[in-house]
N, C-alpha and C positions, 0 to 999 in steps of 0.2 A: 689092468697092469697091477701085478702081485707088489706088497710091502713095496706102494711110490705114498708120499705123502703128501702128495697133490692132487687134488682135485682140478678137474675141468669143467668149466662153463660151456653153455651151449647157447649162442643167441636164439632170440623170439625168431618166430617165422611174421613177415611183413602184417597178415592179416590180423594176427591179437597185438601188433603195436596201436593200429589206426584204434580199435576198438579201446584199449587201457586211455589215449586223449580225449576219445569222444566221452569217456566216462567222468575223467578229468572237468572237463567245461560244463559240463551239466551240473557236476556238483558246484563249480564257482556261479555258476546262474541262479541254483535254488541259496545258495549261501545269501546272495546279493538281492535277489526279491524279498530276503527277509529282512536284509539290514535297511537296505532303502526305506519303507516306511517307518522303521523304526527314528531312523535321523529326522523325516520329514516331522514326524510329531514331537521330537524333542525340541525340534528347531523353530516349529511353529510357539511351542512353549516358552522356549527363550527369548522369543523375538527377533531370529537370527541378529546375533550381537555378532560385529567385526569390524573391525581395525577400520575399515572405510567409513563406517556413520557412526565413530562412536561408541563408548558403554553407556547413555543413558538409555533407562529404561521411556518406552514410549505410552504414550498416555491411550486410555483405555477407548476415547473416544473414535467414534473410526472416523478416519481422512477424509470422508465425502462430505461427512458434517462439519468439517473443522471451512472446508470451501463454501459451504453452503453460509455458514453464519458471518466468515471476510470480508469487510468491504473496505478496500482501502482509501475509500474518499474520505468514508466518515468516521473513521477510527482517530483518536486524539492523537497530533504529533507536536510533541514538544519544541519549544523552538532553539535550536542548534550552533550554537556559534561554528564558525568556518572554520576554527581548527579542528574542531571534536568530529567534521564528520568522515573523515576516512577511518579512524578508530572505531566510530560505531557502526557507519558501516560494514565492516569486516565483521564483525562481531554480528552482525544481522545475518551476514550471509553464512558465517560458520553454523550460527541457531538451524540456517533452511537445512543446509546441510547434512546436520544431525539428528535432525526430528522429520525432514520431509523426502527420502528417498525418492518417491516418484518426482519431485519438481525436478532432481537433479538429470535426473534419465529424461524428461521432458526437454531441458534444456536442452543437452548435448545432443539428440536428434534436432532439434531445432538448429542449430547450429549446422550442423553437417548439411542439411537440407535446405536447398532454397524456398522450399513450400511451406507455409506454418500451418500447422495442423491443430485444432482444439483436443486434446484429450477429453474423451467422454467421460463425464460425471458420472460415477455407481447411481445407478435408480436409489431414490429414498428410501426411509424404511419409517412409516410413521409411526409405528407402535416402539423409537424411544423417546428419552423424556426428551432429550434435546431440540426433534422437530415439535412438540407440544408446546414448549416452553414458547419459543418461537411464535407460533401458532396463535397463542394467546396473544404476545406481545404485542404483534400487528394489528389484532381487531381494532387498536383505537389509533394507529398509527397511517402516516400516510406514504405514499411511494413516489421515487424519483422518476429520473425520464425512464432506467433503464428497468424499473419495476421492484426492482429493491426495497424493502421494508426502511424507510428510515429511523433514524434512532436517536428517538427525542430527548434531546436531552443539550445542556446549553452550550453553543458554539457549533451547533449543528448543523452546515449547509444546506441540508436537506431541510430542516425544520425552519432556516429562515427563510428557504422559499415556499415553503407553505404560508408564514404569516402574511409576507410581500406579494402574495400571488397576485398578477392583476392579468385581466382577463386579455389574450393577443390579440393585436393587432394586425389587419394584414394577412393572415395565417398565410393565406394560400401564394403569394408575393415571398413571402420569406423562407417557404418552402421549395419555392422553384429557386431560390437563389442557391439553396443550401443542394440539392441538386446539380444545378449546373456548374457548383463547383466541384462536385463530385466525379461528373460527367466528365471535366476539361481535365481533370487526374489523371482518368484512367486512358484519354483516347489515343495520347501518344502509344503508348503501348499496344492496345488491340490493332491501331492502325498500322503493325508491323508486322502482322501475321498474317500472310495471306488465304491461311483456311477460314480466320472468319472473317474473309471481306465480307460479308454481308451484313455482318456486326456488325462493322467498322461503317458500315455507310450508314448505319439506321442510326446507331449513337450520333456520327458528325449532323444528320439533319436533325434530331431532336436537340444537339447543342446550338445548329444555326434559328431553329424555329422560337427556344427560348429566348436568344439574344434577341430577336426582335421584337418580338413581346414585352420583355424589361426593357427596350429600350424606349416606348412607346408609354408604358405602364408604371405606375409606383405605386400603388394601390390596388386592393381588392375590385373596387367599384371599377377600377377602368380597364380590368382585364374580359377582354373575349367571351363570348359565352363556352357553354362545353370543356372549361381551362380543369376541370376534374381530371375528366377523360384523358387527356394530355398529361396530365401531371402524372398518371397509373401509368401510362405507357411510356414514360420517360424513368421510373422507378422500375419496371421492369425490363428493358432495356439494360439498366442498370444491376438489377440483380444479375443479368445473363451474363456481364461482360465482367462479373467479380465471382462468376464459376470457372472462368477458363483459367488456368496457370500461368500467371506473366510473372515477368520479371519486375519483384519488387523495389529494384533500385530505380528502375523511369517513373513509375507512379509516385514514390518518396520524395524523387526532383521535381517533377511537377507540381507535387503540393508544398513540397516548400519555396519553390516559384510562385507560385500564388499567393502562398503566404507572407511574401516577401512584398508582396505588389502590395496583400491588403494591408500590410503594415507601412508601408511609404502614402498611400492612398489617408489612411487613419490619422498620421503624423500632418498631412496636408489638411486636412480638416482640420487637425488639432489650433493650428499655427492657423486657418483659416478664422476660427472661432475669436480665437485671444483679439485676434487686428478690428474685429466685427466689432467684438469687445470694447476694446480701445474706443472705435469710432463711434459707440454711442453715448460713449463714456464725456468723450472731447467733441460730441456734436448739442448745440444747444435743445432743451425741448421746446417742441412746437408750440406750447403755451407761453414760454418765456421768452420767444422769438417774435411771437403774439404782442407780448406786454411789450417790449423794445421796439418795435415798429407804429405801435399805438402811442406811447410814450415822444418818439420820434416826431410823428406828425400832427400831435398837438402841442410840439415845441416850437413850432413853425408854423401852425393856425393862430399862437397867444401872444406874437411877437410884439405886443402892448403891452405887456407884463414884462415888468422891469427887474430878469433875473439875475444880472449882472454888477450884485452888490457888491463891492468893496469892504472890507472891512481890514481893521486898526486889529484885531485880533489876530487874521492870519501872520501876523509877524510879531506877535509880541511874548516874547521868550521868556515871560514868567507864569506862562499859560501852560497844561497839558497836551500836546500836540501829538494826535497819533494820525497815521500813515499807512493808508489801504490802496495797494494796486490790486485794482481787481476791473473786470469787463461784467460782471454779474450782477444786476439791480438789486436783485432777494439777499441772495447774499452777502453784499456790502451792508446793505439795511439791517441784515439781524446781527452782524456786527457791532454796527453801530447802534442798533437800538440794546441789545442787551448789555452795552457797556455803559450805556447812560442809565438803562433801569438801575443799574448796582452802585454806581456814585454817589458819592455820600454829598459831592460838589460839582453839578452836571455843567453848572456855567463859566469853569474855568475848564472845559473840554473841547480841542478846537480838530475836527478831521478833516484830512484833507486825502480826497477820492481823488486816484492818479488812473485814469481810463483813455481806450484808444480812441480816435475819433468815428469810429462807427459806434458807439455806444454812449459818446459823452452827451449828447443831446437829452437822451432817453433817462440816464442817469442822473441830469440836473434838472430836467422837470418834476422826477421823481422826489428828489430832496426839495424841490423848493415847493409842493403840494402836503409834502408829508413832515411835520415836525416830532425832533427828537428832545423833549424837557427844553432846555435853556443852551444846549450845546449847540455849536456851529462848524456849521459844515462845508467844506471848498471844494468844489470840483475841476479838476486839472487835465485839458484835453494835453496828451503827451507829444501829438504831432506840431502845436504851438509852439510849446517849449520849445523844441530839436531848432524849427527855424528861428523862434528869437537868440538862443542862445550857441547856434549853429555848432549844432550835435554833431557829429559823423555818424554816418550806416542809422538813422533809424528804422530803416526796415528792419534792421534783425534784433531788433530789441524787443525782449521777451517781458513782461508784466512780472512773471513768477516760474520759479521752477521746481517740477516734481520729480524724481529718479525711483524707478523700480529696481534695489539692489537686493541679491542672492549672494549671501556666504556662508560658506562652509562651515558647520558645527567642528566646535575645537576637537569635544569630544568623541565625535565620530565623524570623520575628515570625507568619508565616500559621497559621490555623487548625489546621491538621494538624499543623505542627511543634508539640506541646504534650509538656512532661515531666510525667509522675505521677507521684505520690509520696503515702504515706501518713504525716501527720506525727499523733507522740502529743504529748497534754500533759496539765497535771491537769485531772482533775474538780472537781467540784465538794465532794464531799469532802474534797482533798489542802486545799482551804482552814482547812478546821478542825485543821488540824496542830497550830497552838499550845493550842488546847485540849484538843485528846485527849492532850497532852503537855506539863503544865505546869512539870511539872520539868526538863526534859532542855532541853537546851542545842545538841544537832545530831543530827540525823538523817539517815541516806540510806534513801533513795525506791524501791523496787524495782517496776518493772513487772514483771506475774505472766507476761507472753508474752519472759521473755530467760533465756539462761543464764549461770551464773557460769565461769568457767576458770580464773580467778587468784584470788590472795586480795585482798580488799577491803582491808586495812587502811592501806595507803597512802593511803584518802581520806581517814582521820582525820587527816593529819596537812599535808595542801593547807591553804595558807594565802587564804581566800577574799577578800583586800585591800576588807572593808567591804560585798561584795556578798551578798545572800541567798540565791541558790541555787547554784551550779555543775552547768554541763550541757556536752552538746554543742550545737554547732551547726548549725541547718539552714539553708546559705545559697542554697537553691534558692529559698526565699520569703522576703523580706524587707517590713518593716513599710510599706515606700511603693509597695507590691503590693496593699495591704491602704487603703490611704488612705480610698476610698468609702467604706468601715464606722467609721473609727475618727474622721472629720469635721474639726474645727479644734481637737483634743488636738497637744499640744507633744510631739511626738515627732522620731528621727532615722530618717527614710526608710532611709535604707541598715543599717541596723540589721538584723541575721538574726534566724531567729527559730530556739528553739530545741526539743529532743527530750526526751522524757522516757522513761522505762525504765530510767536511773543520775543519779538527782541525788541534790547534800549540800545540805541545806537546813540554814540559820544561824537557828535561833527567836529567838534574841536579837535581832537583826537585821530578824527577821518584823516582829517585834511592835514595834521603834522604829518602823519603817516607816507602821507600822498596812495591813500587805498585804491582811488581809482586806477589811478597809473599802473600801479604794482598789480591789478589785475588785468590789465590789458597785457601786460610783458607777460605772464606767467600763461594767459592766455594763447598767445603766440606760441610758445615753450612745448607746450602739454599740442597745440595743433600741430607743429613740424615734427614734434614724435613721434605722435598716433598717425600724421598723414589724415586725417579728417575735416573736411571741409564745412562740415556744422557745426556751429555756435554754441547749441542747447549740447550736444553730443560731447563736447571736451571740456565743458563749461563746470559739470562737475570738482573735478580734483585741483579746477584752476581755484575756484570762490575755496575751498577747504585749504588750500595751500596759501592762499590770499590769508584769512585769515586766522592764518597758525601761529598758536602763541598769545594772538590779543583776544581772546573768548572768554567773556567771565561768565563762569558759570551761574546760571539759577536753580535755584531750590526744585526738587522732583517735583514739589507741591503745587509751583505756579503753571506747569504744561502737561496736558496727558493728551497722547499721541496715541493713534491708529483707530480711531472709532472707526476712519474708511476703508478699511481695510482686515479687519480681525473683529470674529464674534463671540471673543470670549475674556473681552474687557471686563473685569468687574465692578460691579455696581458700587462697592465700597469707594473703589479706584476712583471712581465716577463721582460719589460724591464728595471727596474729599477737596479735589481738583481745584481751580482757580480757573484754569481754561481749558477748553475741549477742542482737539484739535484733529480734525476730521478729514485728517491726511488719508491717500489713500484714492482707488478709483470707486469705490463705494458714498458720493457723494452724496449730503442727507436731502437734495433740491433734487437730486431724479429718482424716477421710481427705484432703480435697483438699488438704492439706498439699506442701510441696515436698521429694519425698522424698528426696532427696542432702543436704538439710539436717537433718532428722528424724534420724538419729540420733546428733547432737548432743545432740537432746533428750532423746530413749526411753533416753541412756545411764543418767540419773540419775531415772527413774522408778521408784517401789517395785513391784515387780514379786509379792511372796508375800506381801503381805494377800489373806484367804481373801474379802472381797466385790471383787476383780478379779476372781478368778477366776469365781465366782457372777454377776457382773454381764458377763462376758466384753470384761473392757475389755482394749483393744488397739490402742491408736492408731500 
């Protein structure tokens, strides 16, 4: 078409379209096989840095070495007070976060899957310095259970079981235990699957065949012969049935089932041991059980010996007069003898031994065979008294009383912070003072577990300003410690309470008072609150509430307390002292005595009476 000033287009024909895209994608494929390696070596250069881990730059060493040299047993961990640890926590786990990519991809598989899988460790690479270093280290070092290098150095569990190693005991006993718990783990589990019933029966008779073996066995020596052979076939067994895929939440319950058991099982033992404790604690030894029965029936073969002296001293109240309830021969004795070694004026010293009548026999042949200097001594069977003077209840009258009490550190109020301590006070007994002594005007108190060092005479002459006894003080318990026992009595909370083993008691004083009485009321009080039908049991807070307010105190220097109980009295403590007082279940007459303080004691023991020797007593 002539003079048009348009032109016309003419489209492609179908065949060179397909052709012009196919040409298209070829060129975006060779573009992109070039770019790709390109990014991958920048990226491996950068250490692909992104928003998800982080810009620090990461450390040179590679990952497999950073697992290989970890061991979180024996790594130092600071110790943490309970608020700080969710802040450092979080701050730990951002660290993995940012420097340890694969744990976090570990994790979240882990998570998603009920199967846990170990991720393979990269093979070693010895030629760098880090496995060398290593390498070296270990030559002179020694390895745990799980084969780990330990790392010596101090506070190291590892290295203190090396020092303590002692050779085992039992091996093959303690390894079928540790099996059979293994065993009783996994069986609920396999025995729900019915493709490996055949598992399921081999594990349940190797769990019934062990049971009967320990039950029979506690020792190497008394198991079966061929117990090797059994023991591989019970670990392999074992190995089989932690190849198959169960469900980790029945095996988790079962072992905390068990764990549960061996922890109430533990606690019974625990609580079994202490009572064992106790009872040989409060059971006499067989050599002083010896000397008391020998003593006994030569009191009753000499009845021609005339030991039934009177004397003008026991009531003359311008004499010394001190006051031992005790059931203990040795003990009363080094009492009494080391009080009269240290007097500067042994024959104005008058004791009078207050014992049950299973013991008083034994105890006045003993004093009247054995003399103490120029001092005199009275012995007082306590079931006389009751009926001359027609006592009420003497059965439940106790000689002396000990308390094991636990209280809470001011400073740190939690369970575990608890201080012990064993505090004495009177019996039940020490009440009838004023009657078994109606003439005498003051008396001091000896507990049969202390020794003497100095001379006592300096007590007589303490001016007690109104008050009835003079002691020490124990102010680790004080009476608003005691509150729940002692109800809405008028008492002063912060008030301490006090020790017995050296007190001066003021009869004159007792008796305006009316002490006995006020402790029998108070006693009644403290039992219809608690609901407690024992004596010894509410007897505490009554004798502390009894005598609140009238306690003059004595000097630190005349009583030092706990040698029976704590070993880490000091010597200085020790010798500064006046009296030792050997409170406590570590008493220095039986073997489990604390021997650094023991002969303190053994020095004033009478050693050549011919029934020690006979009796082989030897504490």
């Amino acid at each position: 078409m002539k003079g048009g000033g348009v032109s016309s287009t003419y489209p492609l024909p179908p065949s060179k379209r397909r052709w012009r895209g196919l040409a298209v994608a070829v060129f975006g494929l060779v573009v992109l096989s070039m770019l790709v390696p390109l990014v991958f070596l920048l990226g491996i250069h950068n250490g692909f840095q992104s928003t998800g881990f982080g810009s620090e730059d990461r450390s040179s060493t590679p990952s497999h070495k950073k697992y290989e040299n970890y061991d979180p047993v024996e790594q130092d961990v600071p110790q943490i007070q309970s608020e700080d640890v969710i802040t450092i926590a979080n701050d730990a786990a951002n660290k993995t976060v940012r420097n340890d990519p694969l744990q976090v991809t570990v994790k979240q598989k882990t998570d998603s899957s009920p199967v846990q899988k170990e991720v393979p460790k990269p093979p070693p690479q010895e030629n760098q310095i880090g496995m060398s270093q290593v390498t070296e280290h270990d030559k002179g070092a020694t390895s745990d259970e799980t084969g780990k290098p330990c790392q010596l150095e101090f506070g190291s569990y590892c290295l203190w079981r090396k020092e303590h190693k002692e050779a085992m005991k039992d091996r093959v006993v303690k390894q079928m235990k540790d099996d059979l718990f293994v065993a009783r783990a996994y069986y609920p589990s396999i025995a729900k699957l019915p493709s490996h019933d055949k598992m399921s029966r081999e594990l349940k008779q190797n769990i019934q065949e062990f049971e009967k073996i320990l039950s029979e066995s506690t020792t190497d020596a008394d198991l079966p012969s061929h117990m090797e052979k059994r023991l591989q076939r019970m670990e392999a067994i074992i190995r089989k049935v932690k190849s198959v895929i169960l469900d980790c939440n029945n095996v988790d319950k079962k072992l905390r089932q068990i764990l549960d058991l061996t922890e109430d099982e533990a606690h019974f033992h625990m609580s079994q041991s202490a009572f064992l404790y106790q009872l040989a604690v409060q059971t006499m030894p067989k050599s002083l059980h010896c000397l008391s029965m020998r003593l006994t029936v030569e009191y009753f073969k000499s009845q021609s010996l005339d030991m039934d002296i009177s004397s003008d001293k026991y009531v003359n109240p311008l004499l010394q007069h001190y006051v031992i309830f005790s059931n203990n021969i040795l003990a009363s004795s080094v009492v009494i003898n080391s009080t009269v070694m240290h007097a500067k004026e042994s024959g104005k010293q008058v004791f009078h031994v207050v014992t049950s009548g299973q013991n008083y026999y034994a105890i006045k042949l003993w004093f009247f065979r054995n003399s103490y200097k120029e001092a005199t001594i009275q012995v007082i069977k306590i079931e006389d008294f009751n009926q001359e003077h027609d006592v009420a209840n003497p059965g439940h009258q106790s000689l002396s009383n000990e308390y094991r009490v636990s209280v809470h550190r001011v400073s740190k109020p939690q369970i575990t912070q608890m201080d012990t301590n064993y505090i004495s006070v009177f019996g039940e007994t020490h009440f009838l003072l004023p009657q078994f002594f109606p003439d005498l005007k003051r008396v001091v108190v000896l507990g049969d577990d202390i020794v003497v060092k100095e001379d006592l005479s300096p007590l007589w002459s303490i001016n007690m300003e109104g008050k009835v006894i003079g002691a020490s003080y124990f102010c680790s318990l004080k009476l608003g410690q005691l509150k729940s026992y002692l109800g809405e009595e008028d008492f002063d909370e912060g008030s301490c309470s006090w020790m017995s083993g050296l007190n001066f008691v003021d009869l004159v004083k007792w008796k305006e008072r009316n002490i006995t009485q006020k402790y029998h009321r108070l006693l009644q009080v403290v039992k219809q609150r608690t609901k407690v039908t024992s004596v010894n049991g509410v007897a505490l807070p009554a004798i502390l509430l009894t005598f609140e307010g009238l306690v003059h105190p004595l000097e630190a220097s005349w009583l030092l307390s706990g040698l029976g109980q704590s070993f880490k009295v000091e010597a200085q403590a020790i010798e500064k002292a006046a009296v030792l007082h050997y409170n406590g279940l570590m008493k220095p007459w039986l073997e489990l005595g604390i021997p650094q303080y023991k002969a303190y004691w053994k020095k004033f023991l009478v050693r050549d009476d011919l029934f020690m020797s006979q009796c082989n007593v030897n504490p």
